[in-house]
C-alpha positions in Angstrom: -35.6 166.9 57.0 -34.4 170.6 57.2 -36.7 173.7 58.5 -36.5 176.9 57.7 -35.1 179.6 60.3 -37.6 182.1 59.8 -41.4 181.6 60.8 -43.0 178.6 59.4 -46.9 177.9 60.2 -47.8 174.4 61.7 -49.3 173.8 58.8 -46.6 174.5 56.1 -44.3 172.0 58.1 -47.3 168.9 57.8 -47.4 169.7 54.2 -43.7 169.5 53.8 -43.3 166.8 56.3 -46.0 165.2 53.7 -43.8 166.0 50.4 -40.8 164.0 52.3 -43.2 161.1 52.1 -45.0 160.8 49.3 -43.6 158.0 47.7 -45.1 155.8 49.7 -48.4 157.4 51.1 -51.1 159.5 49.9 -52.9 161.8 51.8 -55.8 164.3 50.1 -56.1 168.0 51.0 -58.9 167.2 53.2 -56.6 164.9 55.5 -53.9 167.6 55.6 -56.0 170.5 57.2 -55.2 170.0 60.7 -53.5 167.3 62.6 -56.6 166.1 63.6 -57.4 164.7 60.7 -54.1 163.3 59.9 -53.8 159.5 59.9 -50.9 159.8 62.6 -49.5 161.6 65.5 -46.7 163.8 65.4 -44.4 162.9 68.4 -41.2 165.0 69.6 -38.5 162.1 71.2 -35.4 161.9 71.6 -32.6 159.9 69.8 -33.2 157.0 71.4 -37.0 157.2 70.8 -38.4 158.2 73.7 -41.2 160.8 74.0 -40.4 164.1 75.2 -43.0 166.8 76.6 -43.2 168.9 73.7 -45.4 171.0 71.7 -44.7 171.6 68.2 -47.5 173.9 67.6 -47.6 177.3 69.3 -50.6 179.2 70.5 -49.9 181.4 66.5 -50.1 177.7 65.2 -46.7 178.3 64.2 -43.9 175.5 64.4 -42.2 175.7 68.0 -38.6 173.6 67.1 -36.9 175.1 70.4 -37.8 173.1 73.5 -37.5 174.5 77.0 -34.0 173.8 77.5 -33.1 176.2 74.4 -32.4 172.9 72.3 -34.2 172.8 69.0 -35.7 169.8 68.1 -33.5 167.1 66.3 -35.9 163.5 66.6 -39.4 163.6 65.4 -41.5 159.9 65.2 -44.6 159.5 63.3 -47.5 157.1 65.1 -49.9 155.8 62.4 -53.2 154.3 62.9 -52.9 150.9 62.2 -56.3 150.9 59.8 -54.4 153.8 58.0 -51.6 151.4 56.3 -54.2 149.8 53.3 -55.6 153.4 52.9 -53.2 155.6 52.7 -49.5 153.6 51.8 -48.6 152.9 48.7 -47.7 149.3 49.1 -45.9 148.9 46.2 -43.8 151.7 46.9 -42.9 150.9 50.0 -41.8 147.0 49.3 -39.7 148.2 46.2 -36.0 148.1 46.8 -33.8 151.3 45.6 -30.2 149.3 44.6 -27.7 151.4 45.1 -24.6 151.8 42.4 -22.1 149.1 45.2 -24.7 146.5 44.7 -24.6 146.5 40.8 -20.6 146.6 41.4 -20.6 143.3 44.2 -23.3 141.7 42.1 -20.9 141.8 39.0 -17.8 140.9 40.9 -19.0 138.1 43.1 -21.0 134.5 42.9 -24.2 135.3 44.7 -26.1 133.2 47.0 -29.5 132.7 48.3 -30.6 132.5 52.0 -31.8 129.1 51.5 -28.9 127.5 50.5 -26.8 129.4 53.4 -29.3 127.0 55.8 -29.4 124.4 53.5 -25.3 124.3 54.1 -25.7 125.3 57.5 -28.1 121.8 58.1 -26.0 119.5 55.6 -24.2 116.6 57.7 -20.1 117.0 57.5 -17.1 114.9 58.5 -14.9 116.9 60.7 -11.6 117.5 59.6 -8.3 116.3 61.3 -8.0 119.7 63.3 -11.2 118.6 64.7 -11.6 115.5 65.2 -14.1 113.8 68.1 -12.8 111.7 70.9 -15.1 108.4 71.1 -15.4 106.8 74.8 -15.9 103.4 73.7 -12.2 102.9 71.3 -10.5 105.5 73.0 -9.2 107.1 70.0 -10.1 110.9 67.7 -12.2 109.7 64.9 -13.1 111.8 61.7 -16.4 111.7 62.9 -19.8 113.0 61.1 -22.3 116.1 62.4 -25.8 117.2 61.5 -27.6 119.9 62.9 -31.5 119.7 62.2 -34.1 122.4 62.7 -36.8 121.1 65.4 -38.9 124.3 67.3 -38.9 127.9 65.6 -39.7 130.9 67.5 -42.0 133.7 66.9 -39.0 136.3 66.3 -36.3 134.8 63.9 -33.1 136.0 63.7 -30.4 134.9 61.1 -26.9 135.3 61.8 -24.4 135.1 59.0 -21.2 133.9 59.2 -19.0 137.0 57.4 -15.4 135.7 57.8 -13.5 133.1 57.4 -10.4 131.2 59.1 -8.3 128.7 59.0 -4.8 127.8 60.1 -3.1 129.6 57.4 -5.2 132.9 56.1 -8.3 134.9 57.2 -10.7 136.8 55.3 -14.2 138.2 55.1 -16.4 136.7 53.1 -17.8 139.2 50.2 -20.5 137.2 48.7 -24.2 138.9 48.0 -26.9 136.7 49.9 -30.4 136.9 48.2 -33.2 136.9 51.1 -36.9 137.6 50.4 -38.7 140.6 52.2 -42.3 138.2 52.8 -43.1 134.7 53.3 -39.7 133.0 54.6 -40.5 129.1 54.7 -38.4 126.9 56.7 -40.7 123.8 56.5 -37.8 121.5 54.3 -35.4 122.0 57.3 -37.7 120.8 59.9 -37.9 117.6 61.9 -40.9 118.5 63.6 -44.2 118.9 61.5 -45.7 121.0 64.0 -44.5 124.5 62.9 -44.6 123.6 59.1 -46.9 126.3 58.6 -45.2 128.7 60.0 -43.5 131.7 57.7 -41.6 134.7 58.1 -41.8 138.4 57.2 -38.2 140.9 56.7 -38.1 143.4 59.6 -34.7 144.4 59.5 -31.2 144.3 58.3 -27.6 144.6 60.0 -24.9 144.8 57.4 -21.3 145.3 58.2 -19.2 147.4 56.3 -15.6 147.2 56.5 -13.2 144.4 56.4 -11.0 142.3 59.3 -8.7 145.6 60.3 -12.5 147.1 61.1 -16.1 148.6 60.2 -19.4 149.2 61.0 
C-alpha cells in the first residue's frame, strides 16, 4: 500500500487502508470513524513482525510515517478481534482462490494429482530394488525385500513435505506435476493404524512452493 507525500489525515489513511481490503471484509461508516471503533488495532513492526514504539497518529490526527530514527514506516500488522471474523469477513471471499494465468498453463501441460494419493503412494508397501537391497542376519545374503510405512500418532501441527525431484543412477529432474490439496477438513483416518485420532482433521494454513528448477530457485 502506497501513501501519499503530502499531508494525509489519520482518518483518510483507515479509509484507504479499508478500500485495500474490501474484498474480504466489510466495515460500515459508523465502524470507520475513529480507530476506536475499528474491529482491529493498527500496529507499526518491523519486517520481521515485531512491534515497534510508534504512533501513527499525530497530535493534528494526521498520519505520522516517519519514526524517530528519520525512517518512514515500511511494515504495518493488523490485530483483529477474534469475535470480529463472522461479523465483519466476507468468508467466501476470503476462501476463494484467484488462479493465476501459470496454473491454467501447468494444469494443461501436466497429469495432476491429488494430496491423497501422494500419501496413499507414500504408505503403499514396495519391494526394494537391486540398488537397494536389505541384508538379512539370518541367510546372510541382500534380499529384494518388501517395506511399508503406516501412519500410527498425528500431531496437532501437520506438516507435509513433498518430494519435488527426482534421481536415479542415470538422470535427475524436478518433478512438475500440480498436486490438488483442500484448504478445510484434511482426513487422514484411511492411513491410520491407530483408531484413536480418527477423528481428527486438518485445516490449510500455509503454503511453500519452490520456483525454479535443479540449477536453482526460490
Amino acid at each position: 500500500m502506497q501513501v501519499p507525500k503530502e499531508e494525509m489525515s489519520y482518518k483518510e489513511f483507515i479509509i484507504s487502508l479499508y478500500m485495500k481490503m474490501s474484498r474480504y471484509v466489510q466495515l460500515t461508516e459508523e465502524v470507520l470513524q475513529s480507530e476506536e471503533t475499528l474491529p482491529f488495532k493498527i500496529k507499526v513492526v518491523n519486517q520481521f513482525g515485531v512491534e515497534q514504539s510508534h504512533d501513527l497518529c499525530d497530535e493534528n490526527d494526521n498520519l505520522n510515517v516517519h519514526m524517530s530514527s528519520g525512517k518512514p514506516v515500511a511494515y504495518i500488522a493488523l490485530v483483529w478481534d477474534m469475535d470480529a471474523k463472522d461479523e465483519y469477513f466476507k468468508l467466501e471471499e476470503c476462501n476463494a482462490i484467484d488462479y493465476h494465468d501459470s496454473y491454467r498453463t501447468t494444469k494443461a501441460r501436466k497429469n495432476e494429482v491429488n494430496l491423497e494419493d501422494c500419501i496413499e503412494m507414500y504408505c503403499k508397501q514396495e519391494t526394494l530394488n537391486e540398488d537397494n537391497m536389505w541384508y538379512c542376519p539370518n541367510c546372510k545374503d541382500f534380499k529384494q525385500a518388501s517395506k511399508k510405512l503406516d501412519l500410527w500418532k498425528l500431531p496437532k501441527v501437520l506438516v507435509i513435505h513433498l518430494k519435488r525431484f527426482c534421481y536415479s543412477r542415470h538422470w535427475r529432474d524436478k518433478i512438475e506435476t500440480m498436486v490438488n490439496f483442500p484448504q478445510h477438513d484434511l482426513s487422514l483416518k484411511k492411513f491410520m493404524l491407530s483408531t484413536d485420532q480418527n477423528h481428527i482433521k486438518y485445516d490449510l494454513r500455509g503454503v511453500v512452493n519452490h520456483y525454479g528448477g535443479l540449477g536453482g530457485g526460490h
